[in-house]
C-alpha positions, 0 to 999 in steps of 0.5 A: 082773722077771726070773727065771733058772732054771740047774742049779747041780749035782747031788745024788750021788743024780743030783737036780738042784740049781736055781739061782734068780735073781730080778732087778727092774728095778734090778737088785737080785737075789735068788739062791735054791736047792732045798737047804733052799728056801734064800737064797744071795744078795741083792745090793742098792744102797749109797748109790752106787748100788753092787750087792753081795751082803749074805747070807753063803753058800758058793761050792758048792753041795755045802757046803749039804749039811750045813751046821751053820750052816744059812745062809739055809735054811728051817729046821724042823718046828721052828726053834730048840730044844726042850728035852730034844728033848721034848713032849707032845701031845693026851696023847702025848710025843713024844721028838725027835732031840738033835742040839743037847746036850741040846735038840732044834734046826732040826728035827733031824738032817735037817730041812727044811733038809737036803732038797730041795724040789720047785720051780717058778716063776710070774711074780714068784715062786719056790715051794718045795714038800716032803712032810714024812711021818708020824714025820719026825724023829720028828715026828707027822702028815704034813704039806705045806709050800710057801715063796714067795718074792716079789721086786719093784722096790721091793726087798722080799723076801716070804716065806711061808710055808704047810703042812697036816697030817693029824695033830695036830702042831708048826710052826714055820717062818722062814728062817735068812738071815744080813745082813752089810750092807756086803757077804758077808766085809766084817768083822763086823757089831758096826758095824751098828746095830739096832733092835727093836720088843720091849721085852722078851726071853727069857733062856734057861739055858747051852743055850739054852732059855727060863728062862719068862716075858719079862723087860723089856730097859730098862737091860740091854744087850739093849735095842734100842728105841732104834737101837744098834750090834751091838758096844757091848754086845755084850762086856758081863760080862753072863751072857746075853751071856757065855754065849751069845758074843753075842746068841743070843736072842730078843725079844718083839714089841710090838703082836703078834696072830696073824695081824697084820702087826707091824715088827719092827725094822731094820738099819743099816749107816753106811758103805754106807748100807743098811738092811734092815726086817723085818715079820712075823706072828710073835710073836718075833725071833731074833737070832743074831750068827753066834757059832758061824760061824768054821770052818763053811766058805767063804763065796761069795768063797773065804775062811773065814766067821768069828765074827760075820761076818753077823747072822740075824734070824729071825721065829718062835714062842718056842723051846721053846713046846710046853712052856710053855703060856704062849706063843703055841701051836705046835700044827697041826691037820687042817683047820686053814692054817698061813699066816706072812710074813717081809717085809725091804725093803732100802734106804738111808739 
């Protein structure tokens, strides 16, 4: 395993922004950055043994700054949406920036994802490291928070993900990459296809946010258990779909225990051949069909992203769950670790 480390630019403060790139014995790499401990490439083999870069991105590095997009970026306190930016903790409601009208989202108007981390390497990893204080984004509790990274020769990019407080608190951490298997600007992902080991979902309101309880996916078009493209049903009159432009919801992983290792599902793309398969020790899957991408700036070949240009496949908790006492709790004590993984291990078939 090779790792290069090279200043990509600064920061107009004078900060440093690094460039990683992780590079196993195949030559498969993975590209990463300080802005929002990010993903800024992962080039894997087709079927001709062919290396492309298969994560959307931007050419320069400034365009990470306040990106709407949040492309491949580690997103939080709190990934997705809670409702009216609103919830109550140990007694006391806490009232988070609207930066999502009218819900709270990806922690906020400068959340993790819009920070620089403190960085380092060690043998076949990079580590990403950040302060969040007390009252960030309004958030209680000052809290440590590292990504790893872990990249090997069998193409499997591990990330974990670990944090401390000192003050009763919310957590919810993944990474916001977005996969366009065929290669970053290659079209749309609607001919991928997608399986999902959850056999039920959350339908949510017009802004996003979860109605409540799960709701089984048999016979609606948000069925994945068997493999299917992104596109068959992805125009359907059906009111999730219609109101979200796609798929912007997330799935309830069967089998789930915290802590526990469960699939989550994979991608598929038939013209190259690659796939992607996810694990995690999350509860749920998001999956975001990049419905909002057309107009948020230039991808890594110079040419503006467009609307379901790259599929996100982020494992987290449920949205909104600090407000519904049914789902897996989002709560972080003092003395307690937060510990989660997101594993997606490339290949072809």
């Amino acid at each position: 395993m090779n790792i290069e480390q090279n200043v990509w630019g600064f920061t107009p403060e004078g900060e440093a922004v690094i460039l990683y790139t992780m590079t196993n014995s195949s030559g498969a790499y993975v590209k990463l950055t300080n802005i929002g401990a990010a993903i800024v490439g992962i080039g894997v083999p087709d079927r001709t043994g062919k290396i492309e870069d298969v994560v959307l991105g931007f050419g320069d590095y400034k365009d990470y700054f306040g990106d709407s997009a949040y492309l491949g970026k580690t997103v939080g306190r709190y990934a997705n949406r809670i409702a009216r930016g609103r919830f109550e903790l140990d007694g006391e409601e806490y009232k988070l920036a609207i930066n999502n009208p009218p819900n709270h989202l990806h922690g906020g108007t400068k959340g993790l994802a819009e920070v620089l981390w403190q960085s380092r390497t060690e043998v076949n990893r990079v580590i990403f490291s950040h302060i969040s204080p007390d009252g960030d984004e309004r958030y209680p509790g000052n809290i440590g928070v590292e990504v790893v990274y872990d990249w090997n020769d069998e193409c499997e990019l591990e990330i974990t993900y670990y944090a401390k407080t000192d003050k009763p608190t919310i957590l919810n951490l993944t990474n916001h990459v977005y996969f366009n298997l065929k290669g970053e600007g290659r079209g749309t992902i609607h001919d991928h296809f997608l399986q999902l080991n959850a056999s039920s979902y959350l339908p949510t309101d017009n802004t996003a946010i979860p109605l409540g309880k799960p709701e089984a996916v048999e016979d609606t078009p948000m069925d994945f258990i068997s493999e299917k493209t992104i596109g068959l049903d992805i125009d359907k009159d059906f009111v999730q779909l219609v109101q979200a432009r796609g798929y912007d919801h997330t799935w309830v992983l069967n089998d789930w225990e915290k802590g526990k290792m469960v699939d989550a599902g994979y991608l598929y793309e038939p013209s190259t051949g690659r796939t992607v398969y996810v694990k995690t020790t999350q509860p749920g899957i998001q999956v975001y069909t990049g419905n909002y991408l057309g107009g948020c700036g230039k991808n890594k070949n110079g040419e503006e992203h467009i609307d379901k240009g790259g599929v996100a496949l982020e494992c987290q908790l449920f949205p909104n769950s600090p407000n519904e006492p049914d789902y897996p709790s989002a709560v972080l004590r003092p003395g307690e670790d937060y510990e989660e993984h997101i594993i997606f291990r490339f290949g072809i078939k």
